[in-house]
C-alpha positions in Angstrom: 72.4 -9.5 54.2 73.4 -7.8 51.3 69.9 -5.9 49.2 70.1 -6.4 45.4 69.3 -3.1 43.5 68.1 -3.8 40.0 68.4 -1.3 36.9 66.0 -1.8 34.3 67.6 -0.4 30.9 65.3 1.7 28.9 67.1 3.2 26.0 70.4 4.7 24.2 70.3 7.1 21.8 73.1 10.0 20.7 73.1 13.2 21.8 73.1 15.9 19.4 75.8 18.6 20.1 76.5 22.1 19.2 79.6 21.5 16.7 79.8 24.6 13.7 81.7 21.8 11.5 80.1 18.3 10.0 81.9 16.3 12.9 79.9 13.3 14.7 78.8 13.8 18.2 81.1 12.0 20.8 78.0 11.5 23.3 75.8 9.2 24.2 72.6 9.5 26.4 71.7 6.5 28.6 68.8 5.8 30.7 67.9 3.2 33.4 64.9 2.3 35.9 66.7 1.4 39.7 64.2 -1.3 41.5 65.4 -2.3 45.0 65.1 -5.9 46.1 61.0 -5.7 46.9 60.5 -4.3 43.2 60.0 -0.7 44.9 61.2 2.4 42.8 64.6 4.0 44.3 63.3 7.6 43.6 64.9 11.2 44.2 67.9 10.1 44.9 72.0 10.8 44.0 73.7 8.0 42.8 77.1 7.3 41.9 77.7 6.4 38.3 80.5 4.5 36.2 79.9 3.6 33.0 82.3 1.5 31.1 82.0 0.6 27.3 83.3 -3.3 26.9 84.0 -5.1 23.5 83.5 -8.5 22.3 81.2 -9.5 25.2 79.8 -8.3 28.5 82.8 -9.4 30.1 85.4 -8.5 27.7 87.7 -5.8 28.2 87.2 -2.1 28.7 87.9 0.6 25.8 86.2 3.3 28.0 85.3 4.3 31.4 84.0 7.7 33.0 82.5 8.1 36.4 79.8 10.5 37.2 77.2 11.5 39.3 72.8 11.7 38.8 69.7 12.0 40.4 67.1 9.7 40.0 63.2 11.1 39.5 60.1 10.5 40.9 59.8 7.8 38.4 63.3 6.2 39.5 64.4 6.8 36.1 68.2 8.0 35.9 69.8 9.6 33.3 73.3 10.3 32.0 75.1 11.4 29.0 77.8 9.2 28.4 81.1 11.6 27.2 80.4 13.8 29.7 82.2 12.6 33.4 85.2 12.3 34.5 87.3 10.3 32.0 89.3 7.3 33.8 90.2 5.8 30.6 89.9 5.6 26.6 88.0 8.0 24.4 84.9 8.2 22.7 86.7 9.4 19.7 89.1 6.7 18.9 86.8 3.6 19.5 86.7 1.7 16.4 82.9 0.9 16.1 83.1 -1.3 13.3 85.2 -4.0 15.0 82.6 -6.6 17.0 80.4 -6.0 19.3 80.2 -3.9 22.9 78.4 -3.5 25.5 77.8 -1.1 27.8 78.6 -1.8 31.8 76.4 0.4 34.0 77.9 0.1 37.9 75.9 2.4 40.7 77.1 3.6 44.2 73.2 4.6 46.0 75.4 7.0 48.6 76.4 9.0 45.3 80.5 8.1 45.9 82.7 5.6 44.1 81.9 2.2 45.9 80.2 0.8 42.9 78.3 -2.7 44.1 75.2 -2.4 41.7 76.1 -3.7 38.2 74.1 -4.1 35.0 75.4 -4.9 31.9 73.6 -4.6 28.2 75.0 -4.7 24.5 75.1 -1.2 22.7 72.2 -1.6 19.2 72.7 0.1 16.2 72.2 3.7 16.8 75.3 4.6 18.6 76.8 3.0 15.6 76.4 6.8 14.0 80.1 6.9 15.3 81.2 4.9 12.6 79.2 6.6 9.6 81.7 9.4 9.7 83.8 6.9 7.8 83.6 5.1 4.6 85.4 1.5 4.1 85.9 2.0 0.5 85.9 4.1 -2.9 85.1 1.8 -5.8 83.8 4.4 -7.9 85.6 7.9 -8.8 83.7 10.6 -9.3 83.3 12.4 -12.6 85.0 16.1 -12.8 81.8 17.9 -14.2 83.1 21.8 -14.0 84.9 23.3 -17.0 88.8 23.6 -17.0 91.1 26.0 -18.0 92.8 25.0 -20.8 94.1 28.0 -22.8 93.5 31.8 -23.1 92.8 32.4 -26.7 92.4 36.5 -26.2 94.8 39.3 -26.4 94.8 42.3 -24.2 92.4 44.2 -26.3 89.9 41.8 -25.5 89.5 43.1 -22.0 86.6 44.9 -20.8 87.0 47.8 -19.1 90.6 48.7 -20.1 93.0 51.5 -18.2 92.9 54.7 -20.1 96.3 56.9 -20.1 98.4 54.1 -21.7 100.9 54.2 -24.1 101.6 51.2 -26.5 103.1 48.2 -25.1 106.5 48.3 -26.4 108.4 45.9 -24.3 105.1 44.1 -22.9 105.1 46.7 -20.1 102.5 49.4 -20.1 103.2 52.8 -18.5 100.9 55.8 -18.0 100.9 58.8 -20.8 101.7 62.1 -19.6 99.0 63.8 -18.9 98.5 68.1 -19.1 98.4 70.0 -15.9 95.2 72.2 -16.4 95.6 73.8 -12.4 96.7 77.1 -12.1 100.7 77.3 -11.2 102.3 79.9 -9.3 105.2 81.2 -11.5 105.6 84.6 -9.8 104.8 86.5 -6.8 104.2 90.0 -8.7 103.2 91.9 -5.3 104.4 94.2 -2.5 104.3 93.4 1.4 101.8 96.7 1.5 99.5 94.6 -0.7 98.8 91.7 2.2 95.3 91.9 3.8 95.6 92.0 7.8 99.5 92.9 7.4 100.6 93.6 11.5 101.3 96.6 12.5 104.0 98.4 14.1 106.7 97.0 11.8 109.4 98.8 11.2 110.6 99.4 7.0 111.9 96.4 5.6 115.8 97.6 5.4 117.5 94.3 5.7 114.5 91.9 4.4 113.6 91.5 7.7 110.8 92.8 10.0 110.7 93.9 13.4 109.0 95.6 15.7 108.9 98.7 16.4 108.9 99.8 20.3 106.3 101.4 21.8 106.2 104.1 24.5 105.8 103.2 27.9 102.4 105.3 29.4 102.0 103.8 32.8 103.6 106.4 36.2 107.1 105.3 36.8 107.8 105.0 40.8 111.0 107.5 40.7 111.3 108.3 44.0 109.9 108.1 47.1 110.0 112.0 48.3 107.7 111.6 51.1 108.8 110.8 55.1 107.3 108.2 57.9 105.2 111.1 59.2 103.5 111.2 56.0 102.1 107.6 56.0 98.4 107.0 57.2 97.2 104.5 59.6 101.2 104.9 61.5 101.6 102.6 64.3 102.3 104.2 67.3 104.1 103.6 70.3 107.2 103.5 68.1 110.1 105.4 69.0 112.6 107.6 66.7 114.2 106.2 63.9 117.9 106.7 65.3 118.8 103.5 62.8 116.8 103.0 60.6 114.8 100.3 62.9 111.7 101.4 64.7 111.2 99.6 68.0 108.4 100.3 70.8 108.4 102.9 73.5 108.3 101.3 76.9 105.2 101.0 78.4 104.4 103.1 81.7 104.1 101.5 85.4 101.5 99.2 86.1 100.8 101.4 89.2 99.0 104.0 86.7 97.0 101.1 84.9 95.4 98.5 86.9 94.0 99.1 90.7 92.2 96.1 92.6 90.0 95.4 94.9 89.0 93.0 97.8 87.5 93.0 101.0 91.1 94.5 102.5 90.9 97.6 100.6 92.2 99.0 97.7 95.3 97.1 96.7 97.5 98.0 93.7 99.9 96.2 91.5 102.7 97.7 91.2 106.2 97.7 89.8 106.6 93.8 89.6 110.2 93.8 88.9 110.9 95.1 92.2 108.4 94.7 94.2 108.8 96.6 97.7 105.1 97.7 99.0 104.0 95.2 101.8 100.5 96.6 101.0 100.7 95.3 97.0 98.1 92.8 95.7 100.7 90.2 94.7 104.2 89.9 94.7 107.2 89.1 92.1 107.6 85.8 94.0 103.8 84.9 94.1 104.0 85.4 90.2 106.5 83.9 89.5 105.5 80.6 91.5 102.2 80.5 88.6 103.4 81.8 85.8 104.2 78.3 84.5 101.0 77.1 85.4 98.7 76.3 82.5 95.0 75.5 82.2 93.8 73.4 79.1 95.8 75.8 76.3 95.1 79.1 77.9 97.5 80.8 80.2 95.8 82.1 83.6 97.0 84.8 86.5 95.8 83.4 89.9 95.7 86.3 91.9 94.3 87.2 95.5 93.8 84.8 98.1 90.6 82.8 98.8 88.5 85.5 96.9 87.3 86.0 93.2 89.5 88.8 91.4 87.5 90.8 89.0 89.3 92.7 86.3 87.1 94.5 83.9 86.1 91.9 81.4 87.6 89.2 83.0 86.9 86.6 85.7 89.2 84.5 87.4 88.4 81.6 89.9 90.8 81.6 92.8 92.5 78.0 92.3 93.8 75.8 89.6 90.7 75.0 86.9 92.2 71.8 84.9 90.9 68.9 83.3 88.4 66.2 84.2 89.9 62.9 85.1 87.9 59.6 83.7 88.3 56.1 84.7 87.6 52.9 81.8 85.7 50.0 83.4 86.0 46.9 82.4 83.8 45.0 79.2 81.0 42.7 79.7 78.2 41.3 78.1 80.6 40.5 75.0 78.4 39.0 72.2 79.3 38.8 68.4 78.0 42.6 67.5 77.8 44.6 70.9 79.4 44.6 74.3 78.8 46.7 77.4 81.2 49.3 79.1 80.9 52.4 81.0 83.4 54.1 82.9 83.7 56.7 86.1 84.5 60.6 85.8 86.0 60.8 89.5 87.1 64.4 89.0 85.6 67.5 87.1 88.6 69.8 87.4 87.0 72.4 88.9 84.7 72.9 86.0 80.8 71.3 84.7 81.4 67.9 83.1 79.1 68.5 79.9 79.8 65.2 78.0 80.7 61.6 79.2 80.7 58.2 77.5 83.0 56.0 75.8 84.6 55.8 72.5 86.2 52.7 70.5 88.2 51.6 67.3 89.5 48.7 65.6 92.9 50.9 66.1 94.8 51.6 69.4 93.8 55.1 71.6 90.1 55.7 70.0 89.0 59.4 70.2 85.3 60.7 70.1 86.5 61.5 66.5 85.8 57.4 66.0 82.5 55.3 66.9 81.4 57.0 70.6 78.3 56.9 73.0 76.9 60.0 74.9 75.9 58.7 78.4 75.2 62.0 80.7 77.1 64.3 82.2 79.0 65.2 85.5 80.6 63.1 88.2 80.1 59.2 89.2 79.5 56.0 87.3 78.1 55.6 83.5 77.5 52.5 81.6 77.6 52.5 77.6 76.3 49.8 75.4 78.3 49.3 72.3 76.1 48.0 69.0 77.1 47.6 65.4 80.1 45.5 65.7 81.7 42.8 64.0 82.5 39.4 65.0 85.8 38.1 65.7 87.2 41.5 65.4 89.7 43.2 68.5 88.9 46.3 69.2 90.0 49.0 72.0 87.7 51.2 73.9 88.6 54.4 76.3 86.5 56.0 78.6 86.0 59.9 78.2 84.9 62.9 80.0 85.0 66.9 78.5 84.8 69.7 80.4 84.9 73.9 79.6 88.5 73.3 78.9 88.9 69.9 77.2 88.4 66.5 76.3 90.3 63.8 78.5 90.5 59.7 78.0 91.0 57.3 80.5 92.4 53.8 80.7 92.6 52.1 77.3 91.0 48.3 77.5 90.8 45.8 74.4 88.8 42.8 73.7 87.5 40.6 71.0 83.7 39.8 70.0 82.6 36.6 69.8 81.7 34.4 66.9 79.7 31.1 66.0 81.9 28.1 66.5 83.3 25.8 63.4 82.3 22.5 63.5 82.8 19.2 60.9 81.1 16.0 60.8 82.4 12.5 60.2 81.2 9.9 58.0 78.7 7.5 59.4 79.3 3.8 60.2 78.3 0.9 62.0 74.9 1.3 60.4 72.1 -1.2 61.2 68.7 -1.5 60.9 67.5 0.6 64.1 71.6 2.1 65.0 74.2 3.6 63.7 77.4 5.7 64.7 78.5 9.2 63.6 80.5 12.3 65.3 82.1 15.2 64.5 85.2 18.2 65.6 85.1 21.2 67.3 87.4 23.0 65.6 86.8 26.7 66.9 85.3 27.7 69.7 84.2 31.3 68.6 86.1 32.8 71.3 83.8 31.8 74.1 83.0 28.3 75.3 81.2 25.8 73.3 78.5 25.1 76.1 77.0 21.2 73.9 77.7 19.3 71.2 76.7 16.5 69.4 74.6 15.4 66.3 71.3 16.0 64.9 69.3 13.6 62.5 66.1 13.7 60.2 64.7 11.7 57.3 64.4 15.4 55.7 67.6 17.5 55.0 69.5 20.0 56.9 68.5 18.6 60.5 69.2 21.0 63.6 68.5 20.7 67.1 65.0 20.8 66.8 65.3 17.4 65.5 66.3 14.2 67.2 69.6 15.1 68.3 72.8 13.4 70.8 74.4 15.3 73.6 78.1 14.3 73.3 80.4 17.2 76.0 81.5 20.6 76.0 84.6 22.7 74.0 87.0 22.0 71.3 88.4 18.3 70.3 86.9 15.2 68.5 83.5 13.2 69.7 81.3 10.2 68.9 78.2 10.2 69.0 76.0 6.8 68.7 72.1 7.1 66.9 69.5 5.0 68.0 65.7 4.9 67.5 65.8 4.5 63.5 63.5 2.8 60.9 64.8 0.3 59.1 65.4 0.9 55.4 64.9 4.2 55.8 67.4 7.3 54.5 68.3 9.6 57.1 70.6 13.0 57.0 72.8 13.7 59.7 74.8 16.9 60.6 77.1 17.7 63.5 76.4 20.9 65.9 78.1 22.9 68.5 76.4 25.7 70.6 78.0 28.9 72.1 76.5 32.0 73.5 76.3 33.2 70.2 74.8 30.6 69.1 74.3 27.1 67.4 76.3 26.5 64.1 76.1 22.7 62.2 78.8 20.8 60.2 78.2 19.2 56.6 74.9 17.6 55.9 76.2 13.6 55.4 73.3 10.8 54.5 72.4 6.9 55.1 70.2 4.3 54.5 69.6 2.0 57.4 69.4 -1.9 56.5 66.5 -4.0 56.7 64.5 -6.3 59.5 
């Protein structure tokens, strides 16, 4: 059965607005009481409102509507100022006020929308009649011209106060100024010599041609003439250069190896020798043995591998016996992906034949991170490592690589990608079906947050922004559309309602929507 909603009209009266000319205000304020069918208040509540201004009767036709929205008080009492919604048709301004009568139709919607079924109608008294006295009907009586005219001049120029000086007569009714005497000095003549300036320049020639010049000066500063001294002469001479035959130096060849370097292992004294060609059987190494290393390279440093299963000491220098090279690094896989940190780790299977002194892994929202971006520092040497990566943002891709770095470099293994997670986006639908203990609602699962939405459903609570907490429906799992049915309500009772959707990020709800059950 349809509920009857009453509204008790208290009062109009215009509101006063901020115009900086004498116009009339094109507002009015109206307020009304809403009583539902047992007399009770309807308090704290939005309504929708259309107001529509009627003439002739409270049935006659409309020369203004506007629809807005208000909030009733603690007292029920609802307020709106009438000029200031949205315009569906007429105008305040051009309503002629002195023709009849009108009334003023107040229609109410109490889910705060447009589907008016609450209607009270009342006939506007004489205040807002303030819109006509901008107006008057008619003059009957003109009013006297009090302030004096201008009728004629009746002086001459002489007459004036405070008259130009420096006039001549008016001959020809045009006045022009008198010549005056020019009491400032005037040049006439220069009467003086160049030598009589103050702070003349100097070393300026005579004036033979009326013009100046200037006169050269002599150069103090050594002159390089020639050179007059030989290469033997110069200080700090390279040496190791041979004659100057033409005019290009070039450097003397250097002696045999065989007087330079001897070596040593457990065999005896060895030598190297003349590596060019190499014909001792007895020599340390041999042209071929060299050549078969000498393109081998270590990090960016060039190494001699010399002997054969033994350290080589040469004074200063040690060098292991075998290739020394990089580490090599292996990328495991991500887990434990949330919506700011994910878990990695990778495996440093080989140290290269040198300490491991830094491991971890290293990641940007950019392809082929280096430890120059966001890294972790987990340990050092061989075997497994696990890193867990903070601080990031959801539902962003980024790529991660493994790294190791030993005495001769940094390496990267494997590069692997993935995306963190985020809440999932969820909408509610509009509510139907409502009775006085039921009623049906739902929502869509728009976004999944890129993991699986584990429950859905809707929540309910006779105070705002319900969550799971609350009285809520289990309706499935994912993306897509779902229906969920309410039961165990109060009759006439207002309830709010939102959808919800729960990943393993966590819970996020759709938009807050409200109803009023019926009655028993």
């Amino acid at each position: 059965m349809m509920k009857k909603y009453f509204l008790t009209t208290l009062f109009f009266l215009l509101t006063i607005t901020a115009f900086l000319t004498a116009q009339t205000p094109q507002r009015m304020s109206y307020q009304s009481v809403l009583r539902d069918a047992q007399n009770r208040l309807v308090t704290n509540r939005t309504v929708g409102v259309q107001i529509s201004i009627l003439q002739n009767s409270s049935t006659g036709p409309a020369v203004y509507v506007e629809q807005q929205t208000a909030t009733t008080n603690a007292h029920g009492l609802v307020t709106v100022v009438i000029g200031t919604g949205h315009v569906i048709e007429g105008s305040l301004a051009t309503i002629q006020w002195e023709n009849g009568t009108y009334y003023i139709r107040t229609q109410i919607d109490l889910n705060g929308g447009s589907n008016y079924t609450y209607t009270n109608t009342n006939q506007v008294l004489t205040v807002p009649y303030a819109f006509h006295a901008k107006t008057a009907e008619t003059l009957t009586v003109f009013p006297e011209e009090t302030d004096p005219k201008f009728t004629d001049w009746g002086y001459n120029y002489y007459s004036l106060e405070n008259r130009p000086t420096h006039l001549s007569g008016f001959y020809n009714d045009v006045g022009y100024v008198t010549p005056s005497t020019e009491t400032d000095p005037k040049f006439v003549a220069w009467g003086y010599e160049y030598d009589s300036l103050q702070n003349a320049p100097t070393n300026v020639s005579d004036f033979t041609n009326d013009a100046g010049y200037v006169t050269p000066s002599t150069e103090t500063d050594p002159k390089f003439v020639a050179w007059g001294y030989e290469y033997d002469s110069l200080r700090n001479a390279p040496t190791n250069v041979s004659e100057f035959t033409n005019d290009a130096g070039y450097l003397t060849e250097k002696p045999n190896l065989d007087s330079v370097l001897t070596v040593g292992n457990s065999a005896g004294k060895k030598r190297i020798k003349d590596l060019a060609t190499p014909i001792d059987s007895n020599d340390a190494v041999t042209k071929i043995f060299l050549e078969n290393f000498a393109s081998l390279r270590v990090g960016n440093r060039d190494t001699l591998f010399l002997g054969d299963s033994q350290w080589v000491f040469i004074p200063g220098i040690s060098v292991l016996n075998g290739m020394s090279s990089v580490p090599t690094v292996i990328t495991n896989l991500v887990s434990n992906i949330k919506d700011t940190s994910a878990t990695f780790g990778g495996n440093v299977t080989s140290d290269g034949n040198a300490t491991v002194t830094a491991r971890g892994v290293c990641w940007s929202t950019s392809s082929n991170p280096t430890i120059d971006d966001s890294y972790t520092t987990n340990g050092n040497g061989l075997g497994y490592f696990t890193s867990n990566i903070t601080g990031l943002m959801a539902n962003t891709t980024y790529y991660v690589r493994a790294y190791a770095t030993n005495t001769f470099e940094t390496v990267y293994g494997n590069e692997v990608s993935f995306k963190t997670y985020d809440l999932p986006t969820v909408t509610t639908t509009g509510v139907s079906n409502i009775g006085d203990y039921t009623a049906t609602c739902g929502g869509e699962v728009t976004l999944d947050g890129n993991t699986s939405v584990l429950v859905r459903g809707v929540c309910w609570s006779i105070s705002q922004n319900p969550t799971i907490n609350n009285p809520h429906t289990t309706d499935g799992v994912g993306v897509g559309t779902f229906t969920s049915y309410i039961t165990g309500l109060q009759p006439t009772t207002t309830y709010y309602v939102r959808a919800y959707a729960t990943n393993s990020v966590g819970t996020a709800y759709g938009e807050e929507k409200s109803f009023t059950t019926s009655g028993n």
